[in-house]
N, C-alpha and C positions, 0 to 999 in steps of 0.2 A: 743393463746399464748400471752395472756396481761399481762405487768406489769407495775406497777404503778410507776417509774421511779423516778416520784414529789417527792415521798415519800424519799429519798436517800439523800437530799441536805435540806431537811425544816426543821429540827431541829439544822441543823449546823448553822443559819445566823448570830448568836451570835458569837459562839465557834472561836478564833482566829487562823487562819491556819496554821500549824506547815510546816515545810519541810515533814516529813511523810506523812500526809495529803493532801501536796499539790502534792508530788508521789503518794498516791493512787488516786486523783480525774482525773491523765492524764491516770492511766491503765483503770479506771473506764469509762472515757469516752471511749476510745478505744473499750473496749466491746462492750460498747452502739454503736457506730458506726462502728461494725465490719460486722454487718450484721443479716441475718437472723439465729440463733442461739437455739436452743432447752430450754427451759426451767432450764430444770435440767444441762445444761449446762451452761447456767449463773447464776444461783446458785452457781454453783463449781466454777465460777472462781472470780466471786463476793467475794466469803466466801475465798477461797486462797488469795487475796487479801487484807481483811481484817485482817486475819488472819496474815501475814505478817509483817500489818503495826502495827499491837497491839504488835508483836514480836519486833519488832525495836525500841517501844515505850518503852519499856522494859528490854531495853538495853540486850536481847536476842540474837539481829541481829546487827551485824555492818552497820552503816549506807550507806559505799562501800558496803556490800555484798545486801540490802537492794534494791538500787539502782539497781543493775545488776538484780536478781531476778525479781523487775517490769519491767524493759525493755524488758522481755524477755517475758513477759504476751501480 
């Protein structure tokens, strides 16, 4: 069960950190230090996150509802 973690953060050190982004980077870590977690399980909750914060970004999500949604991750 390896994943390559580095990979997740090395393309962003440019990219200027929005409010969205810097809510997904606290659920994201969260994951990461949640514990021993299955694969296909941090997939799904990587990718819902993700997922999320491209909705928000998109003025899809309210940035309130946004907020509550990753807390809850």
């Amino acid at each position: 069960m390896s994943r390559d973690r580095s990979t997740h953060k090395r393309g962003r050190k440019n990219e200027k950190c929005t409010p969205p982004q810097q809510e997904y980077d606290k659920v994201y870590n969260r994951i990461k230090n949640r514990g021993r977690i299955s694969t296909d399980e941090w997939n799904k909750l990587v990718s819902k996150a993700v997922s999320y914060m491209e909705q928000n970004q998109r003025g899809e999500l309210s940035d309130y509802d946004y907020r509550e949604i990753m807390s809850k991750m």
